[in-house]
C-alpha positions in Angstrom: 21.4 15.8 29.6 21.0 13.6 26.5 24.3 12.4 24.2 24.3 12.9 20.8 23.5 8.9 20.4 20.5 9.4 22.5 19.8 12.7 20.8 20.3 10.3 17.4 17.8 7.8 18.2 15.1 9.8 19.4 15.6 11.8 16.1 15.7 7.8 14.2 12.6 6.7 15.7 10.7 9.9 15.3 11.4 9.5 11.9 10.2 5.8 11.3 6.8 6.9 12.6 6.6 9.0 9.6 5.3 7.8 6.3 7.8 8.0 3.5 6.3 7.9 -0.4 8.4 8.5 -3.5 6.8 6.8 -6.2 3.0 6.8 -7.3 2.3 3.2 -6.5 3.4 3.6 -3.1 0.8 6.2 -2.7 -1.4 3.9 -4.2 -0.9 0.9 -2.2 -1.4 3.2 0.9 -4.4 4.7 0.0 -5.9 1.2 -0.7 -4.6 0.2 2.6 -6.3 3.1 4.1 -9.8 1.9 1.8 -9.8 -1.0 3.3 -9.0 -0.3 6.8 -6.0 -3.0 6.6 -3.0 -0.7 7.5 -1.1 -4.2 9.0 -0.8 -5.0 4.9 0.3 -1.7 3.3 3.6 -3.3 2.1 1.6 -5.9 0.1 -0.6 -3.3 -1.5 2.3 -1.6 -2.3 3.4 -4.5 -4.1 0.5 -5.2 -6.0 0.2 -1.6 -7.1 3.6 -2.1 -8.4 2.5 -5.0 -10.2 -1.2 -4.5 -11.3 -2.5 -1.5 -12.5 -3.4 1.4 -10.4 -6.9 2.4 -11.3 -8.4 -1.2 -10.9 -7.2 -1.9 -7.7 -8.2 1.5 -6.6 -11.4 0.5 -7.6 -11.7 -2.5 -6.3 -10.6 -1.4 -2.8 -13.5 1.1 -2.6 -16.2 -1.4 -4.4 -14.9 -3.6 -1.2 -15.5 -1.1 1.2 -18.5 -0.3 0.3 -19.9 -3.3 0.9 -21.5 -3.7 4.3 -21.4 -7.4 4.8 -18.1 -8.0 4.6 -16.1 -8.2 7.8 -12.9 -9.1 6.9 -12.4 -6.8 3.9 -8.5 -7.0 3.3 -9.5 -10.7 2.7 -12.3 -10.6 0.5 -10.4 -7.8 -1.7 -7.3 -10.5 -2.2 -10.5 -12.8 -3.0 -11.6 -10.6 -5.6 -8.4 -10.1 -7.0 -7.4 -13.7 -6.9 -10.7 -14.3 -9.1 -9.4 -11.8 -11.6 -7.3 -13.7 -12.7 -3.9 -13.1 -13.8 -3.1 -9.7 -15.1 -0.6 -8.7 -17.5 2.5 -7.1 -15.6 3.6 -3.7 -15.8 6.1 -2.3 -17.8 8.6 -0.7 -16.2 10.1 2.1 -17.7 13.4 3.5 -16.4 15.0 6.9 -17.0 18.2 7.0 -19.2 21.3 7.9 -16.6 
């Protein structure tokens, strides 16, 4: 029979196979991760949606993936983005406490 630490861990690592998305760019950066077929690099499409704005790299990602003669297409969307040049960061707003 199992302890309760066993019991604990099983429960943990059940748990980090799950995905866990609280904000909107978060959903954004995983669905542009999924676009792509890059799932190894959702953390840095989180970032960028966090940075950059939502829409364009949502559209980006599937203008990427629709391209047929790309192989590498997590590479040649940072290409693409990299040619954009830099964009102008997003504000932040944060709620009153």
């Amino acid at each position: 029979m199992p302890t309760k630490s066993e019991k604990y861990i099983k429960t943990l690592r059940q748990r980090a196979k799950e995905s866990h998305i609280y904000r909107k760019y978060q959903m954004t950066g995983l669905m542009v991760a999924e676009i792509l077929g890059d799932k190894s690099h959702t953390s840095l499409y989180i970032k960028l949606a966090k940075e950059k704005d939502e829409g364009k790299l949502l559209q980006l990602a599937k203008n990427v993936a629709e391209r047929k003669d790309v192989k590498n297409k997590g590479a040649y969307f940072m290409y693409c983005l990299a040619r954009q040049g830099p964009a102008p960061k997003k504000r932040i707003v944060k709620k009153n406490e």
